[in-house]
N, C-alpha and C positions, 0 to 999 in steps of 0.2 A: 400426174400427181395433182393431186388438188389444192387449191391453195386454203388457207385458216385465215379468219379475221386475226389483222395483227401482223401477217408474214408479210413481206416483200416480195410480191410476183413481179415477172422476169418484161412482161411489159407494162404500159400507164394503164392504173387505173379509171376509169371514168363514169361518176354517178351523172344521172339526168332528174333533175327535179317531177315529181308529180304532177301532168298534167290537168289532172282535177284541183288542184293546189291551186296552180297558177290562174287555171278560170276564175278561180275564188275572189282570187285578189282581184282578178279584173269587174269582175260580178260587185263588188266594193265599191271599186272606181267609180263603176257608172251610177250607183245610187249615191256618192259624194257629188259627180255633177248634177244629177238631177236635183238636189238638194242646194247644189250653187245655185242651178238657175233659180231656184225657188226665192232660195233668198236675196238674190242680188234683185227680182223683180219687185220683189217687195220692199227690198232696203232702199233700192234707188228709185223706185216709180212714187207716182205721187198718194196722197191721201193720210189719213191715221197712222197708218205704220209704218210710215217712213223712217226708217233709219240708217244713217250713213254706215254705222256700226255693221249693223247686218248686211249690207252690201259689200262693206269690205270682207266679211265673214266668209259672203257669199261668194267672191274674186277667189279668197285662197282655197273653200273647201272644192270650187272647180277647179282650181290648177290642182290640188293633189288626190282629184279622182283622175283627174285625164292622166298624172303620171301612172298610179296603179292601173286602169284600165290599158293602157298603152304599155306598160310591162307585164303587164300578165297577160294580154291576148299577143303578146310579141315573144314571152319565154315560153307559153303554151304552144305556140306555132315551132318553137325552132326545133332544129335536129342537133343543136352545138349542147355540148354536155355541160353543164352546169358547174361542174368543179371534175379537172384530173390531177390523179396523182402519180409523179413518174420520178425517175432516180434524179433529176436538175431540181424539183422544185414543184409548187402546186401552181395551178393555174385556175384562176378564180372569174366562177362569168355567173354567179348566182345570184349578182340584182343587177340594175341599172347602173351604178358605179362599182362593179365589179374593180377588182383589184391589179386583174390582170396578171401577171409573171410573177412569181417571188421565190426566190433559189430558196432552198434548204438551208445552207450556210447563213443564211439571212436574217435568219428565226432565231430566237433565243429565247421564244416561250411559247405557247399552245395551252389554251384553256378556256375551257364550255363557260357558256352564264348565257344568263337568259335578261333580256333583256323587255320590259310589260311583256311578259308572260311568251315569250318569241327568243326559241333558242339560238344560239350563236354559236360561233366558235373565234374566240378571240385568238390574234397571232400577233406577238409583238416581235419588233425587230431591232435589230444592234444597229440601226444609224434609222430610226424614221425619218429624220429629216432628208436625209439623201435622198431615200424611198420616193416621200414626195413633192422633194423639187423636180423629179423628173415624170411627172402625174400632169393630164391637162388642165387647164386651167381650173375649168368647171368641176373636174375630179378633184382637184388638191380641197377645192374651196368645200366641196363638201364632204370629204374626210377630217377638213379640220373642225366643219361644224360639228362633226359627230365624233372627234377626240371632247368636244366637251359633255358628251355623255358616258362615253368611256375610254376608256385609258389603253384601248390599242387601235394602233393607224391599220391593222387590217382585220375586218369583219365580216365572218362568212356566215350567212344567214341560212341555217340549218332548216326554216319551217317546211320548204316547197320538198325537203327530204322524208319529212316522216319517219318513222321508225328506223332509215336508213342512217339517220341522224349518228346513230350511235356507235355504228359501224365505220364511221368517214373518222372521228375521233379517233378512235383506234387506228385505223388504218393511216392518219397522219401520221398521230405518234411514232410508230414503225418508221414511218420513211424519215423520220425526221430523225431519230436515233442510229436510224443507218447512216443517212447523207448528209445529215446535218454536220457543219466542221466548226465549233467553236472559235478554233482557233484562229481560223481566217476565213471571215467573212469576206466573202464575194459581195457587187455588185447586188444587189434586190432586183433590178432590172434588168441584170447580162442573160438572158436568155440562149444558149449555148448553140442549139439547134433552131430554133422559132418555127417548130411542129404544130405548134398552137394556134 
């Protein structure tokens, strides 16, 4: 029998991002370093256009092509599925601070927006701070920077899906109306099996 967007198949689901996506981003990357180097040569070397300005311009827009380049030639390369969905919980690996574990029970909303024009799917939780005092350092710190762009501790970045996009929506919501237990949240982190 076949299964319908929306239903509950009997094992995990598991989408794989668009490896044409992921070169993208990395193809991104390496024209923000090149445009580092550019500018840091000019901001920090001597003559007319010296500016410290454009040097420092130049330091950050190389550290955030090396992270794009270095995540898209690293999500383009892998064979680990980007986001599964199974009866415990989703399991999120769709960017560099992916989110990792998050039970069903843990959820208490689920909802798309799109974020400069870059769809999402937002998942808010009945204790985030639990959630992410148990997050490494460097993940807590940058999930908190990015609660100050929006208003949920977990964010799965729908773009490297494509049209898939709108199928994993749905196919949450299911699992999350099946498995989801309002009434006693679990742990966000107790991962039952650690199949992941």
């Amino acid at each position: 029998m076949q299964q319908g967007i929306g239903s509950v198949p009997e094992k995990p689901v598991e989408y794989y991002p668009r490896k044409g996506k992921m070169l993208q981003i990395a193809l991104f990357g390496l024209l923000f370093v090149i445009a580092g180097f550019y500018l840091m040569i000019i901001g920090f070397g001597p003559g007319e256009d010296h500016s410290i300005f454009g040097g420092i311009m130049g330091g950050l827009s190389l550290l955030l092509g090396l992270a794009g380049l270095v995540l898209g030639v690293k999500q383009s390369l892998s064979r680990q599925p980007g986001l599964i969905l199974d009866e415990n919980g989703l399991y999120d690996h769709t960017s560099a601070s992916g989110a990792g574990f998050v039970a069903w029970s843990a959820i208490s909303r689920i909802e798309p927006y799109a974020l400069m024009n870059q769809p999402f799917i937002g998942v808010d939780l009945y204790d985030p701070a639990e959630w992410l005092e148990r997050r490494g350092a460097v993940s807590r710190g940058l999930m908190k920077a990015n609660r100050g762009l929006v208003s949920y501790p977990v964010n799965l970045a729908m773009q490297g899906f494509g049209r898939e996009a709108a199928d994993i929506l749905i196919e949450m919501e299911a699992y999350w109306q099946r498995y989801g237990d309002p009434g006693a949240a679990r742990s966000s982190m107790e991962d039952p099996d650690r199949r992941y």
